[in-house]
N, C-alpha and C positions, 0 to 999 in steps of 0.2 A: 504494500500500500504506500503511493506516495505521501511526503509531504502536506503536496495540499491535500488529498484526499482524506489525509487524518485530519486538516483544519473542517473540511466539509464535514466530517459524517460529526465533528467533535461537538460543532456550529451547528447540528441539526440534532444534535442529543438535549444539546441546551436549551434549545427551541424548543423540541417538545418536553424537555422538561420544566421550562417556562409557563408554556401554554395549561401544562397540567396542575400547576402550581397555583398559576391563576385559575383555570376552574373550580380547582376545590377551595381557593377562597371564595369564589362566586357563588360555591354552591352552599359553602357557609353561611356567606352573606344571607343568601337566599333561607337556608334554615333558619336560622337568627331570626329573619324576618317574618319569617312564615309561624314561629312559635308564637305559642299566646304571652301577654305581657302580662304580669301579675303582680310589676309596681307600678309607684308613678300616681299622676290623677288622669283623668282623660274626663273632658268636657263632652256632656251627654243631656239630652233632649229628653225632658220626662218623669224624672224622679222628682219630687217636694222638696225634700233634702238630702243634702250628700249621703251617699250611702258609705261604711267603710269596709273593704273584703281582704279578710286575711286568711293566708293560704297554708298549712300551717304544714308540717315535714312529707305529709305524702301527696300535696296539691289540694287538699279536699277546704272547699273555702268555708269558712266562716262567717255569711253577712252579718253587717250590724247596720239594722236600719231602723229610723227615728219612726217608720211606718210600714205595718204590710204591705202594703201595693208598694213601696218602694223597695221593699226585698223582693218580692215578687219582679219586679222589673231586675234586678241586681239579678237573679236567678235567673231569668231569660239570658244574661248578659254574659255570666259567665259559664250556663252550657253552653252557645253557639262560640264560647271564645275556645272553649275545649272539645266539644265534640258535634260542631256545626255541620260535618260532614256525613257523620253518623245522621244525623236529624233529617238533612236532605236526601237520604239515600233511603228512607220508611219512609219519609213523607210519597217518595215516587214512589217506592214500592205498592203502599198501599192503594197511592191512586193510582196504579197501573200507568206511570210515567218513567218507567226504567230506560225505555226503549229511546225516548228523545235523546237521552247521554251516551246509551250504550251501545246500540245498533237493533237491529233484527236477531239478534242472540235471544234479547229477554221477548219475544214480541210474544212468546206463551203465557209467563208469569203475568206480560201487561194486561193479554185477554182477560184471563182468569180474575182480576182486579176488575176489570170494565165491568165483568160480568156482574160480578160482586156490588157494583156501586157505592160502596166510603167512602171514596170521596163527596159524593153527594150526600150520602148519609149525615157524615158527620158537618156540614155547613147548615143542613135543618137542624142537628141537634145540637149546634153552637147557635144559634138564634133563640133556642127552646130553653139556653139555660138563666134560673135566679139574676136577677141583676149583680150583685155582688160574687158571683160567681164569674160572669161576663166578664166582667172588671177585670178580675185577676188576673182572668185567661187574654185579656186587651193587654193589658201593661205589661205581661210575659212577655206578649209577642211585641210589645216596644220595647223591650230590653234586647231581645233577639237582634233586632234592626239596628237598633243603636251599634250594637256592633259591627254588623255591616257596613253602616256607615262610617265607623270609627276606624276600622284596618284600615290602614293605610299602605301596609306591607303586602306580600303573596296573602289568597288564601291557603285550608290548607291544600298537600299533594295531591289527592284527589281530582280536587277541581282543576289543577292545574294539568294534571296528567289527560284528563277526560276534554279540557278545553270549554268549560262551562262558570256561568258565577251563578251561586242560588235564587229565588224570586225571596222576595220580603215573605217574614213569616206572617198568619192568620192563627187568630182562636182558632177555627176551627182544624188546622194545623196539629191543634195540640188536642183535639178531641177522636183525630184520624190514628193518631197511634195507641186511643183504647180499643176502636175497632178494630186494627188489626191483631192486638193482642187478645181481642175475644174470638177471633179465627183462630188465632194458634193453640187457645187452651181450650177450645171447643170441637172437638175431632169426632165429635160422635157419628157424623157421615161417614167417616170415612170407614168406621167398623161396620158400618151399615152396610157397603159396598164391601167389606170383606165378606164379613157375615152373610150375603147374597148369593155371594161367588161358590161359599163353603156348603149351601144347601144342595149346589149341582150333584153333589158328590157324598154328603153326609147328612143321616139323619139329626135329629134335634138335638139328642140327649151326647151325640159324639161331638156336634159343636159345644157344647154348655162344657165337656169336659176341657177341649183346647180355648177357647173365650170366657166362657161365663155362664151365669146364669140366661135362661131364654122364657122368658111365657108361657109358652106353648101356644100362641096364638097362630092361626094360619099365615101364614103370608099371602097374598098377593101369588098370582101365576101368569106373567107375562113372558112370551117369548123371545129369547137371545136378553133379558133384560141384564143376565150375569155377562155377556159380555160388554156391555156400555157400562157395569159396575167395572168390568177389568181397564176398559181406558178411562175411565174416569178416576181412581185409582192413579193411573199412568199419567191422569195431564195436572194434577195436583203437584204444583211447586213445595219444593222443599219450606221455601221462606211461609207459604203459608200455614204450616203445622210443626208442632214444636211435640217431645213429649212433656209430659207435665206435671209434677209431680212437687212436693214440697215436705219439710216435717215443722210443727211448732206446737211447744207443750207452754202452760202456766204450771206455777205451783204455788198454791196460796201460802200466806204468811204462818199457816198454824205448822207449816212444813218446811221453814227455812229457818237457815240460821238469823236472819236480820228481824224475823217478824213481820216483812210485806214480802207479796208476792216479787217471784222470780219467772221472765218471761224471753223465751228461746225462739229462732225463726231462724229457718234457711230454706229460703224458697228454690225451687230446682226447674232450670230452663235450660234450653242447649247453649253449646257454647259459641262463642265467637270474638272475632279484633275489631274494634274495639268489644268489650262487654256492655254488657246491658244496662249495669247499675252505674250511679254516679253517686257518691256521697256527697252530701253537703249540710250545712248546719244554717238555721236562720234564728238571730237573737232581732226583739224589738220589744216595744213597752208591754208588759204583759202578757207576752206570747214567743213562744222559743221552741223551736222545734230540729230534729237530726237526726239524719238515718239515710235510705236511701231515693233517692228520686232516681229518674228515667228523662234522659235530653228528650225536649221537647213537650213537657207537659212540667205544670207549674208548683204541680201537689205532692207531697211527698206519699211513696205508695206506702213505704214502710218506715218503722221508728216510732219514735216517743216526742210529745208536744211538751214534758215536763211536766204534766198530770197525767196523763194516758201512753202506754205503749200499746204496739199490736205486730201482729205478723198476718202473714196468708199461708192458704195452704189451696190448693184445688181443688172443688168442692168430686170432679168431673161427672155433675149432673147433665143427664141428657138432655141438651137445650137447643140439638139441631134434628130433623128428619128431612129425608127424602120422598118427595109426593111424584106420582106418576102422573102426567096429565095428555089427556087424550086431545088428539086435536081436531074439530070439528072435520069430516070427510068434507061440508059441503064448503068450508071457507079455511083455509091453510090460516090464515089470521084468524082464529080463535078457537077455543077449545071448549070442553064437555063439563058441565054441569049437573047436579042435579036436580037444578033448576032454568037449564038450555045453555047454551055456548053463549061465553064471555068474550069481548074481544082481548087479546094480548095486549097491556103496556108494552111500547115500546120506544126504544129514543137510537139516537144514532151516537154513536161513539167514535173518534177520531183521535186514532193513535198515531202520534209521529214518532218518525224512528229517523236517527240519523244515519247520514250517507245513504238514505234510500226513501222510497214513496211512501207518503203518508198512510194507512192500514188504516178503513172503514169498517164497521162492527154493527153490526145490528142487534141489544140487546132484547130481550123479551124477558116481561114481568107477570106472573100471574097474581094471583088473588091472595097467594099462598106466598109466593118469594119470584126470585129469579131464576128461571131455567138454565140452571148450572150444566147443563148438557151439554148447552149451545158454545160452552169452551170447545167440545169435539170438533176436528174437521168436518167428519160425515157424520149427518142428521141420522135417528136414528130412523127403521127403514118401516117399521108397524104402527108408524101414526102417530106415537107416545115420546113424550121432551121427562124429564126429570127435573123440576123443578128443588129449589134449595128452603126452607123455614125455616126460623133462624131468631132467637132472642137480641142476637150480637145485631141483627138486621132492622130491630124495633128502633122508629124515628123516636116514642118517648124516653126511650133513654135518658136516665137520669146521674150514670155513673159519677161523672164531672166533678156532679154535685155535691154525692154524695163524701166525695175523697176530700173534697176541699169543708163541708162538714165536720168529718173525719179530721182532720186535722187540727179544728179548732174548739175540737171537744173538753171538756172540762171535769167528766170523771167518766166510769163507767157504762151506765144509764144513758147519759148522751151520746156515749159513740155507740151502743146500739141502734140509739135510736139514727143517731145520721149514716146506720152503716147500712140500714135497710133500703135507701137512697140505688146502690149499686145495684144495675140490672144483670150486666156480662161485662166478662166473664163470670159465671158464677162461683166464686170463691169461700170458702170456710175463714172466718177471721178470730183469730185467736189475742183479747188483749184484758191487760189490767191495769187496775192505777192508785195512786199514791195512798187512797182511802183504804184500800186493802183488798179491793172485789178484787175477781177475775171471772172471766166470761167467753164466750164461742157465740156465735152469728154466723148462721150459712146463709149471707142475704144471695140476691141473683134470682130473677123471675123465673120458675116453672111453668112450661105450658101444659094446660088440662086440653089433650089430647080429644079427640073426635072418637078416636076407638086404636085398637094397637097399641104397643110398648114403648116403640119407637127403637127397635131393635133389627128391625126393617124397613123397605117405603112399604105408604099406604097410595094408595087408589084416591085421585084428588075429583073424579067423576063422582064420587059418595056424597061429597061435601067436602066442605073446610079441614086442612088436615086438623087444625088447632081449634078449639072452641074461644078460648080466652088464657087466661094468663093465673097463677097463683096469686092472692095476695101478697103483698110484703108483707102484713102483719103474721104472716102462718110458717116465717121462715125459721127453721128448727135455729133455736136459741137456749142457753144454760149461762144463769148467773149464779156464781157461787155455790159450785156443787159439793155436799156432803164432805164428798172423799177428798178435795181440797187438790183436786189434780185436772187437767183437761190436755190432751194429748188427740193430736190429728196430724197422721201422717199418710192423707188420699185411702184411710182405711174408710171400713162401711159406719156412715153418720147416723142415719137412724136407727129404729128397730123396725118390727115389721108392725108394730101398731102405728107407727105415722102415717097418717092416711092418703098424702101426695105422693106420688110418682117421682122418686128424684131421678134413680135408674137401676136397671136390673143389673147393671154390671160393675161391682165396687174392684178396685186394684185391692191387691192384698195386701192383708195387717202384718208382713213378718216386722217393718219398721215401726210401727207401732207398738207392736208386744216388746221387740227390746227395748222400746223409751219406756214402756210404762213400767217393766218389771226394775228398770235403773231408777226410776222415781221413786217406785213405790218403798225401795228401801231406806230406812233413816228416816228423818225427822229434822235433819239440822241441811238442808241442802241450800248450797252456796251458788252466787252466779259462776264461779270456777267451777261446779258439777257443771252444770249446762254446758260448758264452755266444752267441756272434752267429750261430753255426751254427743255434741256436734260430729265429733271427729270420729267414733264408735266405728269400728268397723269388721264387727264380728258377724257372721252371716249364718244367720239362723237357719236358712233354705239348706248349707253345706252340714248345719248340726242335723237334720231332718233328711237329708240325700246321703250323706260319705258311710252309715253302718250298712246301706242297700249294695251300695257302688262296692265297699270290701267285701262284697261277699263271691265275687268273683277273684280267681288265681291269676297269675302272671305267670307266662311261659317263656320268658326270656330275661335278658339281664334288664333293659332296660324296664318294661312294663312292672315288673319286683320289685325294683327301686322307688317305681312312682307309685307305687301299691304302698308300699314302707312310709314313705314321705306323706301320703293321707293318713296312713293310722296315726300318724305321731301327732297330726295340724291339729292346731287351735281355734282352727276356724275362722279365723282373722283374715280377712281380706288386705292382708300389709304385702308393699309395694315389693319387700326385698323375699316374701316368698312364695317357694316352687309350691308349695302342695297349691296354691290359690292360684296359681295359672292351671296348674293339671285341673283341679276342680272344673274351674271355667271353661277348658276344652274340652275335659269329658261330656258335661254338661250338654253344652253347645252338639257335639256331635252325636249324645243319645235324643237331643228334642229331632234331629234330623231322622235317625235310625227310627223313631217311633211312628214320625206324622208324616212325613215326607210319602211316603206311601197313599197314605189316604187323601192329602191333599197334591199332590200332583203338581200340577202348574202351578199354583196358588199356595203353595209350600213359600217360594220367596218371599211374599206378602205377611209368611208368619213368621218368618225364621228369626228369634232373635232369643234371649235368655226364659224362659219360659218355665220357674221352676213349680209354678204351682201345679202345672198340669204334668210335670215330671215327678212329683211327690203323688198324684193321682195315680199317675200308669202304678208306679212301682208299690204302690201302698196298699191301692182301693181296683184300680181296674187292669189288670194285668194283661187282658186282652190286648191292648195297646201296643205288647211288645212283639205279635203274633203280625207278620209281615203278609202283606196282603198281597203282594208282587211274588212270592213262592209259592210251590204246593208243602212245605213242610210247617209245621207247626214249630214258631221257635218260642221262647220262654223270656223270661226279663234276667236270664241270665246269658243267654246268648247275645240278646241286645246288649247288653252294658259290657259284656268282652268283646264284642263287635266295634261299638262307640270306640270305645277304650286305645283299642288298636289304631284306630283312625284317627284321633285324637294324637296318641303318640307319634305318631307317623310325621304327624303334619310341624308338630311340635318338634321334632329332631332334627327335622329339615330346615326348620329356620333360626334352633338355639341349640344346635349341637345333640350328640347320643347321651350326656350325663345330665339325668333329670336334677340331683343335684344342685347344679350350675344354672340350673333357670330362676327367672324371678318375675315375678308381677307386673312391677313396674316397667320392665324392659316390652311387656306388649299395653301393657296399661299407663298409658301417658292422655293426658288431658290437654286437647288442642285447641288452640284460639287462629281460629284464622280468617284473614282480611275477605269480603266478598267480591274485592276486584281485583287488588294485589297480589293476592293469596296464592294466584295459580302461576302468578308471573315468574319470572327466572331474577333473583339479586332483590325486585321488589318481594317477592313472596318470603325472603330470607329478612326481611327487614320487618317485614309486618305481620308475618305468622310467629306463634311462640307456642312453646308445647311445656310437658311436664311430668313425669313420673308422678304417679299418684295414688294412695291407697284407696280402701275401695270397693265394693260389687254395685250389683243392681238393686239387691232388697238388702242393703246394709244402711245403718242412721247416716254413715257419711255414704251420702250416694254416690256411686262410681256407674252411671247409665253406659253402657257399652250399644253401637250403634247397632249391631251385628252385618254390617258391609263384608261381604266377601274377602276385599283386600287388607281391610282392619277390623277382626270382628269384635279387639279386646279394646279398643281405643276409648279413654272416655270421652263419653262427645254430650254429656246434658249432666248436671248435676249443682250444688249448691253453689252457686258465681257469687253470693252474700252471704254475711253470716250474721246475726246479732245477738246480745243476749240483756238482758233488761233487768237492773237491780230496783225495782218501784222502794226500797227503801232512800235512794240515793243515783236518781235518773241520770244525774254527770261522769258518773262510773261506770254508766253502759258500755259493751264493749261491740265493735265492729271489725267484720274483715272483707274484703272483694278481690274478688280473681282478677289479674291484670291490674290496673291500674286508672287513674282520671284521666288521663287526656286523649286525644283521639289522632294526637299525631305521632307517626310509627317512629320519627326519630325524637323525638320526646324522652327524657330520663324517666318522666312520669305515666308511660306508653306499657310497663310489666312490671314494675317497681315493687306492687304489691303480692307478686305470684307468688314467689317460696314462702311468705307467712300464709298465703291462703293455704297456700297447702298441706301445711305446719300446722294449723291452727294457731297463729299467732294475730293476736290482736289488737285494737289500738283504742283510744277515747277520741269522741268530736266534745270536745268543752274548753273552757278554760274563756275568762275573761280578757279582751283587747289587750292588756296591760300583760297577763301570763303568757298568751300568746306569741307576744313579739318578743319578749323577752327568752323565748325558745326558739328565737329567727322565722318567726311564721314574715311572708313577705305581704305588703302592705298595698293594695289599690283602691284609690277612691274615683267612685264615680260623682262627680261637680256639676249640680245642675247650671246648664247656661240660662243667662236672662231671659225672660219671655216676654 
């Protein structure tokens, strides 16, 4: 190499390593800019008086405002300052506006929204609400704005990757993300459609064993209806159903050590980047309230007001059915009666999708709901739409209301009474307060059915599927019961004397029985008992399956080992052991070896942790283990040395032949990952986060495993918050949340809180302006400008 040729290549090394120098300061720059600012003052349009927000070691702000609606506006300010992106990306989603940012990619999930109508929904039922409720939800959304107005810098990546800036927020903005949370915790359709699919092929009493309980009511006999149950099934977006699941116990003061009640909550939702909760704390004159809120709405769902605390739990009352509706032969615009042919609502829908043509929809409404069919591409071909009923679909909806009631309750008694406000989702609330009550409310409208369970569709040519609606006042309720305990974890709420309908099919009590049998002991129980009771994770299903499962031999080294390694478990679902991954694969591959046979196609649709009906085959109905796809008769011990095999196999191949060497956590880690980022290359490394974690399905600390083919151990739904509530001393509550506040992926405060969620380590929201700063919490005021 010459001379100059070493001054060139030396002169073009420099250069680019110049050029690269400068971009990663630009792209600093650009970070910098793009973070939220959480000192400083910043002059804003709207508040009474300055508000002041102190942000205190893991970002979770502190308002202090001289007035509610000016917290409330403070609140709008600083979720869109942290998770503005998040807010825009449900606000589309729900209104089926994915597709204007994203392409023809989402133009499915957009349908499926249009169909739905929330958007519309929820602007009648921001019109419909209290004036002081209106308020809140106004000044919210001027806090929102204000911010918009106020960056001055990038927003965040998102928008900038996608090449979009958001519309101004709306109340009704903030009342669109209960309706979509009443889709996701409202799925009774979608059992409906299973449940449909599974009569093709199975009498009553073999569905009741893999599902539930059943009626026994006829169903309905329409032709091919099970295959428009199977695309309907298939065209249902992820984003719109969640599973749903939660625990949260009280324990009155005759059973603690302080002498007030002690009250626990860790609601269970799937997971995602950002997470779902946002902490935040709000002080002003006479009213203080902290726990967790949800960007984009103004009220906090969960927490303590400093007289009352509460949780939730899911009631999963069945608040949705499926109606057949015939469509008149002589007019295609309308359908069958038992009163002559109605004409179809209908409106025209205009989806824009970028980089391509605009996408025309024609929705149709019946009497009943919306004809959720008409997501399908092809109509179906017997004359008959499936329309959708729906509580989450009711314009009186008064949720809003109720939460912002809810919040400014003043003992017991009153948040009952404001809790019956809530329509949908229907939720169980569990709260106490400083007086000493404690109490349960399963508010959430019930519909009194026309005829049927609603464990099927009914026939909408009969009549109305729905007659009317339950009273709120008849909604199952207990203040301060005898035994000084109350525990709901999605088990069965009533007896069978309640005389309404909630639903025929309750999830099961094994999370329940371990809370109550850990309460029920002592007498002096501490918010530190709660606190770990949280994290339990001993799996009752594995004490009730593993003396079945040993009673089969192992015939080779490695199978004897993982045989050894069950006898010896403790049944603990902990991250570092093998017997709890073997468990989980046995598991997993005896519900396959049992049911897989009878259900056929529709095997996929059930396949996921299923121990109740694996404590059924092996206990109560052994039939189960007798293969329907051979001529020999096999027994429940061929089955589970069958499983078993298969199970190991698969397990050897991905974590070596020495069961020893396996652990839990290496297939059970809990993933958060970005909904547009997430799949990208460098982006997805920046904005996906994961985690080793302990854990099952029916364990107090929920470990929900999705059952995906490609990860069937991963946990993908489980407790994203935690609280626990000392009513003798509400400032010593303790909180935790998966992931962290902010909603931007290069943010410190973006995971910050993951290893303690996982840990059960937790924190306090308190502490007066003066404590605060004096532990470097960082300081913003918002300064109203002159008017």
């Amino acid at each position: 190499m010459s001379r100059r040729t070493r001054r060139i290549a030396a002169w073009t090394a420099g250069a680019i390593l110049l050029i690269a120098v400068v971009a990663m300061a630009g792209a600093a720059a650009w970070v910098a800019a793009s973070l939220p600012r959480h000192e400083g003052t910043v002059p804003v349009n709207g508040p009474a008086h300055e508000v002041k927000i102190l942000r205190d070691a893991n970002a979770v702000p502190h308002i202090f405002a001289d007035d509610p609606l000016d917290a409330y506006f403070a609140l709008g300010y600083v979720h869109a300052q942290d998770r503005l992106w998040q807010m825009d990306f449900l606000r589309r989603l729900a209104a089926g506006r994915l597709s204007e940012v994203l392409g023809a990619r989402t133009l499915e999930i957009d349908r499926f929204f249009r169909v739905l109508g929330l958007h519309r929904l929820a602007r009648r039922q921001a019109e419909a609400m209290p004036p002081a409720v209106r308020r809140a939800l106004d000044v919210y959304a001027d806090g929102v704005n204000a911010f918009l107005k106020a960056q001055a810098g990038p927003l965040p990546p998102e928008f900038v990757v996608l090449g979009y800036r958001p519309e101004a927020w709306q109340a009704s903005d903030s009342i669109l993300w209960g309706r979509l949370m009443g889709m996701r915790l409202a799925n009774n359709w979608r059992e409906e459609l299973l449940r449909l699919r599974m009569r093709e092929r199975l009498p009553a009493d073999r569905i009741d064993a893999l599902l539930g309980t059943e009626s026994g009511m006829r169903p309905i006999t329409i032709a091919g209806l099970a295959d428009t149950a199977a695309a309907l099934l298939a065209a249902i977006p992820d984003e719109a159903s969640s599973f749903s699941a939660s625990n949260a116990w009280a324990v009155a003061g005759t059973r603690t050590a302080s002498g007030k009640p002690v009250l626990a909550n860790d609601p269970h939702l799937g997971f995602g980047a950002p997470g779902l909760w946002y902490l935040a704390r709000i002080v002003s004159p006479g009213w203080e309230i902290a726990g967790a809120t949800v960007p984009g709405v103004p009220f906090h769902l969960l927490g303590h007001n400093g007289r009352v605390a509460w949780g939730m739990t899911t009631t999963h009352a069945d608040t949705e059915d499926l109606v057949v509706e015939t469509i008149d032969p002589d007019d295609p615009g309308r359908y069958l009666t038992e009163a002559g042919s109605l004409r179809f609502e209908t409106r025209q829908e205009t989806i824009l999708v970028k980089d391509a043509d605009a996408e025309t929809l024609v929705v149709r409404h019946t009497r009943n709901g919306p004809v959720i069919s008409d997501v399908l591409d092809a109509p179906r071909a017997d004359g008959t739409v499936l329309a959708l009923v729906s509580t989450n679909l009711d314009p009186a909806d008064q949720t809003a209301a109720g939460l912002y009631a809810m919040n400014h309750a003043i003992d017991a008694p009153g948040f009952a009474a404001a809790a019956r406000s809530l329509g949908a989702p229907a939720q169980n609330l569990v709260f106490a307060d400083t007086r000493g009550s404690i109490g349960l409310i399963a508010p959430g409208r019930l519909p009194v059915r026309r005829g049927g369970d609603g464990s099927l569709p009914v026939s909408g040519q009969d009549g109305p599927a729905w007659l009317g609606r339950v009273p709120a006042e008849a909604a199952p309720r207990v203040l301060d019961p005898a035994s000084g305990l109350l525990v709901n974890a999605n088990n069965r709420l009533v007896g069978d004397a309640y005389p309404d309908l909630i639903t025929r099919r309750w999830p099961a009590g094994f999370r329940a029985r371990r809370i109550l049998a850990a309460l029920e002991q002592g007498g002096t129980h501490r918010a530190e008992d709660s606190l770990a009771l949280q994290t339990d994770a001993y799996s009752l299903p594995a004490e009730a399956l593993v003396p079945s499962l040993l009673s089969v031999k192992g015939d080779d080294a490695v199978s004897t080992a993982a045989l050894e390694l069950l006898s010896a478990w403790d049944f603990r679902m902990d991250r570092n052991s093998a017997a709890a991954l073997i468990f989980a694969a046995w598991s997993r591959a005896l519900v396959r070896e049992l049911a897989e046979d009878d259900l056929g196609p529709i095997f996929a649709d059930f396949w996921r942790a299923r121990p109740g009906f694996l404590i059924h085959a092996l206990t109560v109905d052994p039939s189960w283990c007798d293969r329907r796809d051979t001529p020999d008769t096999e027994t429940c011990t061929d089955a589970m040395t069958a499983s078993l095999a298969v199970a190991l196999d698969r397990l050897s191949l991905r974590f070596g032949d020495d069961p020893a060497a396996w652990r839990w956590g290496s297939a059970h880690q809990a993933r958060f990952e970005h909904p547009i980022f997430g799949g990208l290359p460098v982006l997805g490394g920046l904005a996906n986060f994961s985690i080793e974690t302990d854990g099952g399905d029916e364990t107090v600390n929920r470990g929900t495993t999705g059952g995906a083919v490609e990860a069937p151990y991963a946990h993908v739904h489980g407790a994203g918050f935690r609280a626990v509530y000392d009513l003798s001393d509400l400032q010593a509550s303790r909180f935790t949340m998966a992931g962290g506040q902010a909603g931007h992926p290069l943010s410190r405060h973006y995971r910050d809180l993951l290893t303690g969620w996982r840990d059960g380590v937790s924190f306090l929201l308190a502490g007066s302006p003066g404590e605060l700063e004096a532990k470097g919490a960082r300081a913003l005021r918002l300064r109203p400008t002159p008017r």
